[in-house]
N, CA, C and O atoms as a MOPAC input file, in Angstrom:
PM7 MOZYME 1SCF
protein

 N    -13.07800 1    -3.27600 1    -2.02300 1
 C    -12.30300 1    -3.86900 1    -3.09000 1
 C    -12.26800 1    -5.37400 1    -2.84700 1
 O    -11.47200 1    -5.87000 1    -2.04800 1
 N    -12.89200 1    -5.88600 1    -3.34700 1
 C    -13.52400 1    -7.52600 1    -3.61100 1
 C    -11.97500 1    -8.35400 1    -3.78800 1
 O    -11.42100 1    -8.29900 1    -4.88600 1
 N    -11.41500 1    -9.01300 1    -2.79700 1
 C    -10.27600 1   -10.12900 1    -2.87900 1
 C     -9.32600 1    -9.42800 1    -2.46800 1
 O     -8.17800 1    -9.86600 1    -2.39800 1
 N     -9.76500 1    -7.87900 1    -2.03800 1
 C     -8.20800 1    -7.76500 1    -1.85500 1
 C     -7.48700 1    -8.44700 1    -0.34700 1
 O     -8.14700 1    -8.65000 1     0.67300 1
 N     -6.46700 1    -8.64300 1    -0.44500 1
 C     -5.52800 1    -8.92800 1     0.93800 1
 C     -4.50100 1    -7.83000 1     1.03600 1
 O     -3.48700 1    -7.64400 1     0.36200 1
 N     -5.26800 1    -6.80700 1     2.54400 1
 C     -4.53800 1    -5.77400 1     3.08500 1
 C     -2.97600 1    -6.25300 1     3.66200 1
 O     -2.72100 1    -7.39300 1     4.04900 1
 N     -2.15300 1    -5.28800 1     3.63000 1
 C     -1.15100 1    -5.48900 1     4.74400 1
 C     -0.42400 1    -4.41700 1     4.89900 1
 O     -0.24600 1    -3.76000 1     3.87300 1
 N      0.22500 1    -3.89700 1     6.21800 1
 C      1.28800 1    -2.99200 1     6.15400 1
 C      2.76800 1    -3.06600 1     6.20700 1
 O      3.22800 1    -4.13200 1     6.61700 1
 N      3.74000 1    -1.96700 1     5.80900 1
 C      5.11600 1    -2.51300 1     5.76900 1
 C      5.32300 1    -2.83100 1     7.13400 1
 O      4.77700 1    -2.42300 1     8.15900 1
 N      6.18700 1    -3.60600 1     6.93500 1
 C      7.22200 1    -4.54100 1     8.23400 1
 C      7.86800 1    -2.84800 1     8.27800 1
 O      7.96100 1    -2.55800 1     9.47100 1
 N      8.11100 1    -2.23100 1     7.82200 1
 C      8.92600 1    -1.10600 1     8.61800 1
 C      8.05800 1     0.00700 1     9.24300 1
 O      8.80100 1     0.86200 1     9.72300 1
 N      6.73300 1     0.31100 1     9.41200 1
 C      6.05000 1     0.80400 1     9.61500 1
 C      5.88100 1     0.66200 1    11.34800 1
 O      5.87100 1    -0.41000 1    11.95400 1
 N      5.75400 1     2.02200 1    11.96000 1
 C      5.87700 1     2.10000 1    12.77500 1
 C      4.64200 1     1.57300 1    14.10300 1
 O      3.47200 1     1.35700 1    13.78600 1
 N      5.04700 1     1.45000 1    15.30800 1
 C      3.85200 1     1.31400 1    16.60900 1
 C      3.36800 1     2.71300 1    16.69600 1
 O      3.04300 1     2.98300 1    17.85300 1
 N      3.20200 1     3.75400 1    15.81400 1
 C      2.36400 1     5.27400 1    16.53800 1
 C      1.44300 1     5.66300 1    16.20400 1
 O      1.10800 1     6.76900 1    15.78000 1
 N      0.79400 1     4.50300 1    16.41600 1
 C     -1.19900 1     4.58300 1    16.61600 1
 C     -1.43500 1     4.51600 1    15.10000 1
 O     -1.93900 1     5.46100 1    14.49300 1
 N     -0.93100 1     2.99000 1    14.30700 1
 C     -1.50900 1     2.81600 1    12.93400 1
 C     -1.97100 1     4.02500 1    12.05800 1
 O     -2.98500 1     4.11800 1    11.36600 1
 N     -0.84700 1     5.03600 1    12.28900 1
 C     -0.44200 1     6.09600 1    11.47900 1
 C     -0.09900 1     5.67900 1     9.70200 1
 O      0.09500 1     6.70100 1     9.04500 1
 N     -0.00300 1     4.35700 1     8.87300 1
 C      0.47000 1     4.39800 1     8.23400 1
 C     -0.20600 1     3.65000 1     6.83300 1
 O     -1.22300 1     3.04400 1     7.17200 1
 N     -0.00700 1     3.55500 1     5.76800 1
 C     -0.78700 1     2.64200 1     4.55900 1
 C     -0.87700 1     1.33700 1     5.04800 1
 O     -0.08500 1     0.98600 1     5.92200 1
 N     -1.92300 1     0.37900 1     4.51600 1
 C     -2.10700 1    -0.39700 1     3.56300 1
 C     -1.53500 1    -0.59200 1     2.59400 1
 O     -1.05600 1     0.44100 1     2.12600 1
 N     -1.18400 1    -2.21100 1     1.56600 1
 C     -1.37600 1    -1.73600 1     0.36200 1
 C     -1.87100 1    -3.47500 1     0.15000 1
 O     -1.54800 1    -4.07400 1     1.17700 1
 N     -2.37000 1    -4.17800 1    -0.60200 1
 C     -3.18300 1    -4.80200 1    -1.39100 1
 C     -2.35100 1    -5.15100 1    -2.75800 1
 O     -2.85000 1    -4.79300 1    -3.82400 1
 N     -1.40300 1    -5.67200 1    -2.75800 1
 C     -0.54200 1    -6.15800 1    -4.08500 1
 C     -1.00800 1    -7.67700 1    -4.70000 1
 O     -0.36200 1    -8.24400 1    -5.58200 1
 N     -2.32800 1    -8.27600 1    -4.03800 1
 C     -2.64300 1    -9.74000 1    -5.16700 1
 C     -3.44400 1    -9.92300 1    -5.97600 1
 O     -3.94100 1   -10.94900 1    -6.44000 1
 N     -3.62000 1    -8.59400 1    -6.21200 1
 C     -4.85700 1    -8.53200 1    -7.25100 1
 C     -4.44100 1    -8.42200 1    -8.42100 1
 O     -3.24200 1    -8.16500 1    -8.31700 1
 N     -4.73600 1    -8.46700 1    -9.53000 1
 C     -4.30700 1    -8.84800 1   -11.14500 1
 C     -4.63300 1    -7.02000 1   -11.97000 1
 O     -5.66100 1    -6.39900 1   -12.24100 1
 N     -3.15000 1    -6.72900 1   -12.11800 1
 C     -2.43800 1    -5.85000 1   -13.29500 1
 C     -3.25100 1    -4.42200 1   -12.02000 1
 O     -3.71100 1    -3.37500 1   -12.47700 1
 N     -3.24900 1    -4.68200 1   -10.77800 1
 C     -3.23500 1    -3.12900 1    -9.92700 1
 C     -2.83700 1    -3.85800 1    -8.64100 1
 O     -2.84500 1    -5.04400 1    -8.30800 1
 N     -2.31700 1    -2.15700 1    -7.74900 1
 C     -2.04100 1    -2.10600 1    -6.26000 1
 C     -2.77900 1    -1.16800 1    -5.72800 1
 O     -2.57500 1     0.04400 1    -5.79400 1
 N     -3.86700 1    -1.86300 1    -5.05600 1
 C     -4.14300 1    -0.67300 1    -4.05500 1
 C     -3.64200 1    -0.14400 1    -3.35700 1
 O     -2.75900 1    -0.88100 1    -2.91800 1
 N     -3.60100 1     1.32900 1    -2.62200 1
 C     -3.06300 1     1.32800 1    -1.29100 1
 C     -4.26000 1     2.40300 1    -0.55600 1
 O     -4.99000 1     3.01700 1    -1.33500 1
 N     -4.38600 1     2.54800 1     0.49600 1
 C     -5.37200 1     2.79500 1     1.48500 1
 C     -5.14400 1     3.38300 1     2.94600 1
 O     -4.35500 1     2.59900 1     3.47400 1
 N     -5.40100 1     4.20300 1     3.68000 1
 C     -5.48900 1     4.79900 1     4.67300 1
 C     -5.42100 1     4.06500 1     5.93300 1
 O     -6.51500 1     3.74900 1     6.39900 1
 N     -4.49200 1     3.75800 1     6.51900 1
 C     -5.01100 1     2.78500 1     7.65200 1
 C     -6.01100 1     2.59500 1     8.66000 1
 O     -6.55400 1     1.58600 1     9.11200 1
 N     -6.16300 1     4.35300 1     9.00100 1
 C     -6.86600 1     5.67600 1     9.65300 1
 C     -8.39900 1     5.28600 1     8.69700 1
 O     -9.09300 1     4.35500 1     9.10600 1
 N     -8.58200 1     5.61700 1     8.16300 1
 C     -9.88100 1     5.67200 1     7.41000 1
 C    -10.06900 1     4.33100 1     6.61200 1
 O    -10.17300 1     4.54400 1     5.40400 1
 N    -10.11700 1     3.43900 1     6.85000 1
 C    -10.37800 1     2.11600 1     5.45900 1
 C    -11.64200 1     2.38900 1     4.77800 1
 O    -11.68900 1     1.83000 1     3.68300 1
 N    -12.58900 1     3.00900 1     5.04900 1
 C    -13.44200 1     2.86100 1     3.80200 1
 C    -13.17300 1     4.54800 1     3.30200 1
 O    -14.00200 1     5.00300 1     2.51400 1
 N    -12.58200 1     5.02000 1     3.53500 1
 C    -12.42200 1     6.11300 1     2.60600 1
 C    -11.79200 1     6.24700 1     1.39500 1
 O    -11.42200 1     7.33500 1     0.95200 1
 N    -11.63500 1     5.06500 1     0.76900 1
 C    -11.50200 1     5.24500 1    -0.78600 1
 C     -9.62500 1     4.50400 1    -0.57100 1
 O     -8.92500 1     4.50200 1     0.44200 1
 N     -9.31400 1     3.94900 1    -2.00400 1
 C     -8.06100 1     3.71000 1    -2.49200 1
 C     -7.47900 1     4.22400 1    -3.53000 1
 O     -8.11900 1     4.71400 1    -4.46100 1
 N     -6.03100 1     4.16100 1    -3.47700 1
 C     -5.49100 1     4.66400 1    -4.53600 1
 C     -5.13900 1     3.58400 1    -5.42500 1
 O     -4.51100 1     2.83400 1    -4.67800 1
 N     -5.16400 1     3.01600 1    -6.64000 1
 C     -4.47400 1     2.67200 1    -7.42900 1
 C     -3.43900 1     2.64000 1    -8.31900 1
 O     -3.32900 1     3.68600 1    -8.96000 1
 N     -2.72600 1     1.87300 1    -8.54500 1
 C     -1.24400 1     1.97500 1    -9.38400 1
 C     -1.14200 1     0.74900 1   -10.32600 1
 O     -1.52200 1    -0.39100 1   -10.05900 1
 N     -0.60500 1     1.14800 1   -11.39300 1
 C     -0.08400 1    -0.63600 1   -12.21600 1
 C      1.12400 1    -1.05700 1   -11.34300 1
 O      1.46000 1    -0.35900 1   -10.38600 1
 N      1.45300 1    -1.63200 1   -11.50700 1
 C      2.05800 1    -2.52000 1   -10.56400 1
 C      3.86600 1    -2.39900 1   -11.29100 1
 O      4.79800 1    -2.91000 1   -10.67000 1
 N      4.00100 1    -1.95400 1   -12.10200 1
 C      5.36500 1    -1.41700 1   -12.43600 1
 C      5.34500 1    -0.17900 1   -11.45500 1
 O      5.70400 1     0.00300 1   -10.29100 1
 N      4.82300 1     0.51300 1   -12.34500 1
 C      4.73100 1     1.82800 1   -11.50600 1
 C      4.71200 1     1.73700 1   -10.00600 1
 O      5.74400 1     2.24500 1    -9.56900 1
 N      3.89800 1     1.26400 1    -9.00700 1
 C      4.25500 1     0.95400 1    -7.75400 1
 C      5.58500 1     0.20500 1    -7.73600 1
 O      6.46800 1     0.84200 1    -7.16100 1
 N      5.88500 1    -0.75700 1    -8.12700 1
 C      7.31500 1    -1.69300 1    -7.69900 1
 C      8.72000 1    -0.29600 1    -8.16500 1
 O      9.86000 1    -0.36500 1    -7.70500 1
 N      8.31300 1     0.68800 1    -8.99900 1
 C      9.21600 1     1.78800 1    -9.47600 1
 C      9.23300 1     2.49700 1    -8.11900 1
 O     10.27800 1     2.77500 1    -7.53000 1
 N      7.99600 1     2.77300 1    -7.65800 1
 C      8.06700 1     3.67300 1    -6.42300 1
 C      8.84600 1     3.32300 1    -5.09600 1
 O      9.71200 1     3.98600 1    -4.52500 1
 N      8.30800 1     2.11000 1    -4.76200 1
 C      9.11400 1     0.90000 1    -3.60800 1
 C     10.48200 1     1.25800 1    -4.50800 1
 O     10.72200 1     2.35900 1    -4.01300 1
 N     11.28900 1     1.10200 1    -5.27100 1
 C     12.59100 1     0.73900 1    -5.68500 1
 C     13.05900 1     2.09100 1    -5.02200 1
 O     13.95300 1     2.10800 1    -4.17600 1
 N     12.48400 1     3.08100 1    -5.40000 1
 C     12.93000 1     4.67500 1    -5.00700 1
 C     13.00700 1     4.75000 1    -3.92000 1
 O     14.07300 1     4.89500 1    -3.32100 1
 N     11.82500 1     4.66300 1    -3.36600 1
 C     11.89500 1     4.79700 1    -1.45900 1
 C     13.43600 1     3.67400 1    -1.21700 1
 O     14.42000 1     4.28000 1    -0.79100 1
 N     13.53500 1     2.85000 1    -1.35500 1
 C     14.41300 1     1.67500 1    -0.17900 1
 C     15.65300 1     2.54500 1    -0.97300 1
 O     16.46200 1     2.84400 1    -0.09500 1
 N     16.05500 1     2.99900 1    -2.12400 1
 C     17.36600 1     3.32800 1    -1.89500 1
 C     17.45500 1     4.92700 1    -1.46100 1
 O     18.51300 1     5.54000 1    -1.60700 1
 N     16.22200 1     5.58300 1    -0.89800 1
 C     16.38900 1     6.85300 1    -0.45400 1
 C     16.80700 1     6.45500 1     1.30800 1
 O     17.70800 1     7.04700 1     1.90300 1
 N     15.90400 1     5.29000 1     1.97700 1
 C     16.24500 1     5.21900 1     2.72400 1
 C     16.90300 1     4.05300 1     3.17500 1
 O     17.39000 1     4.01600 1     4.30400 1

């Protein structure tokens, strides 16, 4: 995925890069990606829809 800039959450744990990627500067999508596997493919989201998902998770946890 051409421009993207990977990163993982700041809350994401030290137990052996068990956890996503995600790629939020790219224009009208979010990737997110396997940390474990990087070329095994991404998922995409519009970027409401992901920022809907993030809103859910932080007030579950």
């Amino acid at each position: 995925m051409s421009g993207a800039e990977w990163r993982t959450s700041t809350r994401s744990s030290s137990n052996g890069g068990d956890c996503v990627e995600v790629a939020d500067n790219l224009p009208n999508v979010v990737a997110v990606r396997d940390s474990k596997n990087r070329d095994g493919g991404t998922l995409r989201f519009d970027p409401q829809a992901w920022q809907g998902f993030v809103d859910l998770v932080k007030t579950a946890f």
